[in-house]
C-alpha positions in Angstrom: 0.0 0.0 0.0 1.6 3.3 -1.1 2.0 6.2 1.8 -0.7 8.7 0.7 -2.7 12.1 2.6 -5.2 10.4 4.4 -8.1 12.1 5.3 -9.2 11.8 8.8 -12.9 13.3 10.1 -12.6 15.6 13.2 -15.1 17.9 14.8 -13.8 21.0 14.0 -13.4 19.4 10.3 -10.8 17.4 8.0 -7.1 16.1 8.9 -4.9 15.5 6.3 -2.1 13.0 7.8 0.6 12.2 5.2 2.1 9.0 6.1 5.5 9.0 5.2 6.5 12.2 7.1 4.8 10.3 10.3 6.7 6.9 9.6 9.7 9.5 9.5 8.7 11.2 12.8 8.8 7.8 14.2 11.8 6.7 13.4 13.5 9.6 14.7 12.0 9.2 18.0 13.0 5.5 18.2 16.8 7.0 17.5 17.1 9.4 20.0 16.0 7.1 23.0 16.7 3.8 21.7 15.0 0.5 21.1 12.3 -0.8 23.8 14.5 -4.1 24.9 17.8 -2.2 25.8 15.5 0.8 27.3 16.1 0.1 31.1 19.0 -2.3 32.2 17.7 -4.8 35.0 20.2 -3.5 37.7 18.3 -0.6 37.4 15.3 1.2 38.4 13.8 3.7 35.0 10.6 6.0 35.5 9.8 8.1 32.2 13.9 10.3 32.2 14.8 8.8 35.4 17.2 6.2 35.9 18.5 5.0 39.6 21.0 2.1 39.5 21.7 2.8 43.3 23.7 0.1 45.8 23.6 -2.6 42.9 27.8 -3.2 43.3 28.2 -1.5 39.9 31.8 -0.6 38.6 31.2 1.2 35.6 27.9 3.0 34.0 25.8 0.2 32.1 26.2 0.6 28.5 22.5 0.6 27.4 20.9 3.0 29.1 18.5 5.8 27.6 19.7 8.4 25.5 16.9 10.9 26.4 17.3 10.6 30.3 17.7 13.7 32.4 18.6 12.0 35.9 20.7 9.5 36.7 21.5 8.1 40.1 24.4 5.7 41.0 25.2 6.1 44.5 26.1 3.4 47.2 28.4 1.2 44.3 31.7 0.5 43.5 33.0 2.8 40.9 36.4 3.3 41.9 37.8 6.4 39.9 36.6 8.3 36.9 37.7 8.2 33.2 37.0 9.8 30.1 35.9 6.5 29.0 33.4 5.6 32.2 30.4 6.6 30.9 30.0 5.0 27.2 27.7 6.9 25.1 26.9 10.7 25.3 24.2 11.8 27.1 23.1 15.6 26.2 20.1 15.6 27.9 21.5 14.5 31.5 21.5 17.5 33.8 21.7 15.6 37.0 24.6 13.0 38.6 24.5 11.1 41.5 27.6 9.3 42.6 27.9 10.0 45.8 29.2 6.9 48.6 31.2 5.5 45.9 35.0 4.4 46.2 36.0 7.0 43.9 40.0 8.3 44.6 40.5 10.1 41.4 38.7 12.6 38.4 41.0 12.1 35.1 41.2 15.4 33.2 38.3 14.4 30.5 35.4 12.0 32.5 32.7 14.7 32.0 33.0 15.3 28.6 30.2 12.6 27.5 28.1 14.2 29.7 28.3 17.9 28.8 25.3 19.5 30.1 25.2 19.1 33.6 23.9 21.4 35.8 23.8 19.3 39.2 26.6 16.8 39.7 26.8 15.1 43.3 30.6 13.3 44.3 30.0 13.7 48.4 31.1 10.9 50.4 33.8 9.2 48.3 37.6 9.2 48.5 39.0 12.3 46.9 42.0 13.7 48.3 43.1 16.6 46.0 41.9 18.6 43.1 44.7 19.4 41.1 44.0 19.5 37.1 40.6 21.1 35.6 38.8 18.5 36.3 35.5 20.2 35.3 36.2 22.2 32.8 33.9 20.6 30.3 30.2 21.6 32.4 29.9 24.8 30.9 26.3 24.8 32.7 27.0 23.2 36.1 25.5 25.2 38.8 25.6 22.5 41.7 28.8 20.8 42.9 28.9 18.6 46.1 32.1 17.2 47.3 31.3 17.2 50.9 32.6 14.2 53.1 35.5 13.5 51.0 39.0 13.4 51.9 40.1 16.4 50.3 43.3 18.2 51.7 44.4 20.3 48.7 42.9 22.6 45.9 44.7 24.0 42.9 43.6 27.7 41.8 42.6 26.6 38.0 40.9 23.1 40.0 37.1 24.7 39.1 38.3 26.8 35.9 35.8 26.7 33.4 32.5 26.5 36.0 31.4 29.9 34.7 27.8 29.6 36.0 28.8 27.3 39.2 26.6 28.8 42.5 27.0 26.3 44.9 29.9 23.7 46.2 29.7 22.5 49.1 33.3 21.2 50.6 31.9 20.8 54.1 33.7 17.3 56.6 37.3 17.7 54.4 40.6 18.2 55.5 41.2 21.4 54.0 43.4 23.9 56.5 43.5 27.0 53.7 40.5 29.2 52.8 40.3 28.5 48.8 40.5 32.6 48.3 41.2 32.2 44.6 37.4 31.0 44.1 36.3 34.8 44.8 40.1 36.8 44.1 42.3 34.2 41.5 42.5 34.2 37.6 39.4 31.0 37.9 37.4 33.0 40.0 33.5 32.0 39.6 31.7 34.9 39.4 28.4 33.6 40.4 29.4 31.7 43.1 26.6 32.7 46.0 27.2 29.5 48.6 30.6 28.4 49.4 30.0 25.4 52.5 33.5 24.9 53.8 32.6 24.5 57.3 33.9 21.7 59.8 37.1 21.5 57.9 40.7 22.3 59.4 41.1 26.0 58.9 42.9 28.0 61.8 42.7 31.6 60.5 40.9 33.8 57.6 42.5 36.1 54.8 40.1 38.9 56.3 42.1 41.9 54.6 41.6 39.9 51.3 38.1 39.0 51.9 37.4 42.5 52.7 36.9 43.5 48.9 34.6 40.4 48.3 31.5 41.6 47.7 28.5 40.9 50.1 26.7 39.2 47.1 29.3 36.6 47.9 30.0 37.1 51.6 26.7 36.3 52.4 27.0 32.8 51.7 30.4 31.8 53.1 30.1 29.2 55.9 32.4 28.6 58.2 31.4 27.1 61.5 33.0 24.2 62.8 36.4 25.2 62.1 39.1 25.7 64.9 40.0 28.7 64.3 42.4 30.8 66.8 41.0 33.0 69.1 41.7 36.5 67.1 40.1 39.7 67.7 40.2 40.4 63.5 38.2 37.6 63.1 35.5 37.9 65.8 34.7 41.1 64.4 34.4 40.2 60.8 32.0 37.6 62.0 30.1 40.5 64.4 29.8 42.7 61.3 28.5 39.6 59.1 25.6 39.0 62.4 24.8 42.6 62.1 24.4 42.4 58.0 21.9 39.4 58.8 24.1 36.7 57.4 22.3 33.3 57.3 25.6 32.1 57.5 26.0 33.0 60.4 22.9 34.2 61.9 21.8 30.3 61.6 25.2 28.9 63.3 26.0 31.1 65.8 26.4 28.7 68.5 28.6 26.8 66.0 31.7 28.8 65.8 34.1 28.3 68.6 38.2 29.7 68.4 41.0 28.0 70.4 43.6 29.7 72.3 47.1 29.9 71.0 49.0 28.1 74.3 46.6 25.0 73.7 48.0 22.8 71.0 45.5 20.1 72.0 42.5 22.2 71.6 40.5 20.5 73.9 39.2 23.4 75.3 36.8 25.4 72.7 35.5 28.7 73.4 32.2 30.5 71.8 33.5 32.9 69.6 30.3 34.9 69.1 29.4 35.5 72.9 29.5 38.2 75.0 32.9 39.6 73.8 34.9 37.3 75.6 37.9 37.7 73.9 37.6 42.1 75.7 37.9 43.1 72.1 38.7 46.6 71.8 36.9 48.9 70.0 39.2 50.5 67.7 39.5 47.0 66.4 36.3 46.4 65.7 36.0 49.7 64.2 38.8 49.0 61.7 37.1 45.6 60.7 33.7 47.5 59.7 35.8 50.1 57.8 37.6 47.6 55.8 34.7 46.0 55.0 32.7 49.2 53.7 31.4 50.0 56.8 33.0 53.3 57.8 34.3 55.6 55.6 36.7 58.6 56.6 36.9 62.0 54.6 38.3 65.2 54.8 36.5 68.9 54.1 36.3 69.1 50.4 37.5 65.8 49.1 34.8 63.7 46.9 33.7 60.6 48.0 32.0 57.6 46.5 29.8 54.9 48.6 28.8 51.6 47.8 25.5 50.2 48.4 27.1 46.1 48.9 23.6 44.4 48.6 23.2 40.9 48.7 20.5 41.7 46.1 22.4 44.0 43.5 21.0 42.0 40.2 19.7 43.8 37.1 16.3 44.6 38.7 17.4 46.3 41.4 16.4 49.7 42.5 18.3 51.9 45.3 17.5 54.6 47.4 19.7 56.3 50.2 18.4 58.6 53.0 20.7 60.8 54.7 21.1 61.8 58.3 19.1 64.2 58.4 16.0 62.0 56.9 16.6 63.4 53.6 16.0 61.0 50.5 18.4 60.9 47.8 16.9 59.0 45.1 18.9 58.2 41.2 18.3 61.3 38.6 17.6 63.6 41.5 20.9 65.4 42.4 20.6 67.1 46.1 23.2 69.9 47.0 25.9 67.8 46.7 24.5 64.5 46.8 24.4 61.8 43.7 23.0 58.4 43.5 23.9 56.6 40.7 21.6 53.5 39.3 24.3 51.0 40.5 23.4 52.3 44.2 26.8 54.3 44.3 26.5 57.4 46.6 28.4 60.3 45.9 29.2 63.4 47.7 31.3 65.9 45.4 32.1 68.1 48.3 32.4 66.6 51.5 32.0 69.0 54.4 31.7 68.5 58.6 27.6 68.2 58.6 27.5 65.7 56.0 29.1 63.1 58.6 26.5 60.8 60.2 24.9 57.1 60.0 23.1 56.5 56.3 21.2 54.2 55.3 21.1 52.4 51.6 18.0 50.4 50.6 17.9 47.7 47.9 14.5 46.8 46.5 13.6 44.5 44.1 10.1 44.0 42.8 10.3 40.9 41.0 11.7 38.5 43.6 10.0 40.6 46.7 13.2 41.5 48.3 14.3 44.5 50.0 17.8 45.4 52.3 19.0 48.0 54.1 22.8 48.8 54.6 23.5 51.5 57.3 27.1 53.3 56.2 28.4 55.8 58.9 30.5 58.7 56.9 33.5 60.8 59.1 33.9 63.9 57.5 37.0 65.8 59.8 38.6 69.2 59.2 42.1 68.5 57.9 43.7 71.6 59.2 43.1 70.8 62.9 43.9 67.0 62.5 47.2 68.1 61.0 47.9 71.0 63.7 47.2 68.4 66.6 49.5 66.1 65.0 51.9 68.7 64.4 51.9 69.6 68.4 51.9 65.8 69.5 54.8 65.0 67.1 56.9 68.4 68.7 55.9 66.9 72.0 57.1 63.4 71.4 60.7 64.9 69.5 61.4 67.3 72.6 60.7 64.0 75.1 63.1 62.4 72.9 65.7 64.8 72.8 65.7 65.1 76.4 65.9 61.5 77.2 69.3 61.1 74.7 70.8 64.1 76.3 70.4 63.1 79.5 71.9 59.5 78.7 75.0 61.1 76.9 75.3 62.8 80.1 75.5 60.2 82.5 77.6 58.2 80.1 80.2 60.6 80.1 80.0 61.6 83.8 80.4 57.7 84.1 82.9 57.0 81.5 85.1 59.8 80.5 87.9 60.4 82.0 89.7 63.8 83.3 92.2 65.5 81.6 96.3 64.9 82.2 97.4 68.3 83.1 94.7 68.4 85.2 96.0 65.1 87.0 99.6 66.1 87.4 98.4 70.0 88.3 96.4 68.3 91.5 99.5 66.1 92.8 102.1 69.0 92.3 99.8 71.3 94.6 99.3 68.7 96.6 103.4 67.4 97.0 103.9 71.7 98.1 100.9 71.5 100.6 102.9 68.4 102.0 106.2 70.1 102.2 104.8 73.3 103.6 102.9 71.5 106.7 106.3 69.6 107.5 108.3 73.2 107.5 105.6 74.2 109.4 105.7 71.5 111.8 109.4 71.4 112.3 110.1 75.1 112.7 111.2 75.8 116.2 110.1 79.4 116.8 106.9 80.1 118.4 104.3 81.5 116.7 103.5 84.6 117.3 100.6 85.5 119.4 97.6 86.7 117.5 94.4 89.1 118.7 91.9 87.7 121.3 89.2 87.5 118.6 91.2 85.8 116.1 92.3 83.0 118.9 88.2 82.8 119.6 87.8 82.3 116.2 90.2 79.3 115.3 89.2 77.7 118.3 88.2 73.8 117.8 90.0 74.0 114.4 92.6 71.9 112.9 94.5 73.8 110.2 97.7 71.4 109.1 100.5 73.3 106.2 102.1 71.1 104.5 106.0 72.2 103.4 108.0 69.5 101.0 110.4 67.2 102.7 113.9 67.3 101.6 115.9 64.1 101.1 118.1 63.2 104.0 122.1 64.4 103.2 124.3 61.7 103.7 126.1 63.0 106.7 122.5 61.7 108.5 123.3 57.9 108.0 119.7 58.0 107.0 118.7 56.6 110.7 115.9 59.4 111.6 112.9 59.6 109.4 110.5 62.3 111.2 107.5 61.6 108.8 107.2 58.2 107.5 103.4 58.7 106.7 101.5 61.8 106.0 98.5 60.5 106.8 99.2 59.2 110.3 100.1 62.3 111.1 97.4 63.9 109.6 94.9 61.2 111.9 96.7 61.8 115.4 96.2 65.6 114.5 92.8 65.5 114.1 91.8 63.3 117.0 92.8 65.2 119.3 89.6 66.8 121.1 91.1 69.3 123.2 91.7 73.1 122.5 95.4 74.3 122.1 96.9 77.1 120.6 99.1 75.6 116.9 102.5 75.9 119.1 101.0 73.1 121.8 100.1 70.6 119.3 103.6 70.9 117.5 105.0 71.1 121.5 102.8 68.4 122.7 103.5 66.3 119.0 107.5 66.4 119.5 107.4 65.7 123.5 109.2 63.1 124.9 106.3 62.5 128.1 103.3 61.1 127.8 100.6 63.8 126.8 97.9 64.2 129.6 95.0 66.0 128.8 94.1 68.9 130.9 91.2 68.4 133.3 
């Protein structure tokens, strides 16, 4: 029978079917998803584009599976590592693959490329330890990658290049002990990357300087409890300023983010990082943390200055509206005084001055997906000339402190150290030898002294007044048997013990007497 328009009675009136093009249909169809016997293998389970070939001990993909399937689950088997000849046919239609709680060690550069079009691709609970190579490169589309409960202790920068549209990957229960910054910073950095899970892992501290010009599109959905971190004041307040932003983050896992002290290397002892301040933060800290996050911003009198509205919401429908301080509204296309809002949400003030400092406040509506944020931004504006004469006067202060400590150490160092001049030395011990000499001419002369006025012997009364004259050499007719004055400084001694008042001629008399002195009663 030759394939001709049939003509086929309806209500609203006459189909003409031509048979040939619906034999051709047909065999198209039966093409593109295969023949009915090799349709579903018997180690699996099919329903319509669903195939689950879960806990069956499988090694490898079975070979005749459809063609047209959009799911495919193969979780609890055996598949050891991944090839770019696992799976055997292309699939373009998959979107979805399970192979979680699986043995799988290894991803060969390659093993997705029969499966190009996935947009949710599930390898938790296996036995991955690093990600070196570009694994992924080949899912243009992906937008969900788990690889949580793995084993995973290293990530290279390019390891997720090529995962343009990637939002979520979750690398929760590894062993990582570095933040993976290059996901939001490096060359490979995914773009639309809003949920990064990378708590309960091994890291110890953040890059919160670096992080600080992520933006909160990105921030927002950074988790991070369960890791022990040290106990640093930096860190507890970039978590305090993500609590205040409303972070789910961390608003939902609050109780779950503990630090350890330094001097435990144990760790036994976990603290609550987000609780009453224990760690006596102090303020300025804090204060630095919000303004390298956007928080604060300083100005000086004149200068222009541009804000950010950071919404977690800042997508193409997005509208933004600031109010001031003073309850003014500042709205985009509506410049007021020296205000500017920009349709990006961008505030700018073109001349900064001292009333334009204060707490404002940045809302970010969006109609279509019935969301709405407000961001509060406090703005310093200071007076340059008085910061700089106050630092002027404190730096004078702090030089003349300075100077005065040094010159009093040089001081002291040469009071201690430096010694006195020679001439000055032998000019002390040549007046000295003719003091000597003089008191033993003195001494030895024989002729009294003569007497002086009553009110001059009243005066030197109680005094000891000893001259010195210098002491010739014995001649040699002496024999050199008699030395008067052996030691000065005896002499000197029994001079000035003696208590009881005498005119000078009755010490020498009483010095140079052969009886015993007796003092007068």
């Amino acid at each position: 029978m030759s394939l001709n328009w049939w003509t086929i009675p309806t209500r609203l009136g006459v189909l003409r079917v031509n048979c040939k093009r619906l034999a051709c249909l047909l065999v198209f169809t039966v093409s593109i998803c295969g023949s009915a016997p090799g349709m579903c293998p018997t180690a699996c389970i099919c329903a319509s584009d669903i195939v689950s070939c879960t806990n069956k001990n499988l090694s490898r993909v079975p070979g005749n599976l459809y063609k047209c399937m959009k799911r495919l689950d193969l979780s609890y088997n055996r598949i050891g590592f991944l090839e770019p000849e696992w799976v055997p046919a292309v699939f373009e239609k998959l979107n979805t693959l399970i192979i979680n709680h699986n043995s799988i060690s290894s991803i060969i550069t390659g093993s997705f490329s029969t499966t190009p079009n996935l947009k949710y691709l599930d390898l938790s609970s296996n036995s991955l330890k690093t990600l070196s190579s570009p694994v992924f490169q080949e899912l243009r589309v992906l937008e969900v990658l788990l690889l949580y409960n793995n084993q995973i202790t290293h990530i290279e920068p390019s390891a997720f290049g090529g995962l343009y549209k990637l939002q979520k990957l979750y690398l929760s229960y590894n062993l990582l002990s570095h933040f993976p910054l290059d996901l939001y910073t490096g060359k490979h950095k995914l773009t639309d990357l809003v949920l990064l899970d990378i708590s309960f892992n091994h890291i110890q501290s953040m890059p919160i300087q670096r992080l600080s010009s992520v933006p909160a599109k990105h921030l927002s959905g950074i988790y991070l409890h369960g890791n022990p971190f040290y106990c640093d004041c930096t860190l507890y307040s970039m978590l305090i300023f993500w609590y205040q932003r409303h972070f789910t983050s961390v608003v939902d896992f609050k109780n779950e983010y503990a630090c350890l002290l330094r001097s435990e290397a144990r760790g036994y002892n976990k603290l609550p990082l987000l609780h009453d301040n224990f760690l006596n933060c102090s303020e300025s800290t804090v204060n630095s943390s919000f303004q390298a996050f956007g928080f604060i911003h300083d100005a000086q009198v004149g200068d222009r200055l541009i804000v950010h509205c950071d919404s977690r919401i800042s997508d193409a429908g997005t509208h933004y509206v600031w109010v001031s301080p003073d309850n003014r509204l500042l709205e985009p296309d509506r410049e007021t005084d020296n205000f500017k809002v920009f349709h990006n949400g961008s505030l700018e003030i073109t001349d900064a001055q001292l009333e334009d400092s204060g707490l404002y406040s940045c809302i970010a509506i969006n109609k279509k997906r019935l969301l709405n944020e407000t961001i509060e931004v406090r703005i310093n504006v200071s007076n340059f000339t008085v910061n700089r004469s106050h630092a002027h006067e404190a730096f004078n202060t702090a030089f003349t402190t300075l100077a005065a400590c040094v010159a009093s150490i040089v001081l002291v160092l040469l009071y201690l150290y430096l010694t006195p001049c020679p001439c000055q030395c032998k000019a002390k011990r040549r007046k000295r030898k003719l003091n000597q000499s003089s008191a033993h001419s003195s001494i030895l002369n024989s002729t009294p002294p003569q007497e002086l006025p009553a009110d001059e012997k009243k005066a030197s009364t109680g005094k000891r007044v000893v001259f010195l004259e210098p002491v010739h050499e014995p001649k040699h007719n002496q024999n050199g048997k008699v030395k008067l004055f052996p030691n000065d400084s005896v002499i000197a001694e029994s001079i000035l013990k003696t208590t009881r008042t005498k005119s000078d001629s009755d010490s020498v008399n009483s010095v140079f007497s052969d009886t015993p002195f007796m003092p007068s009663t």
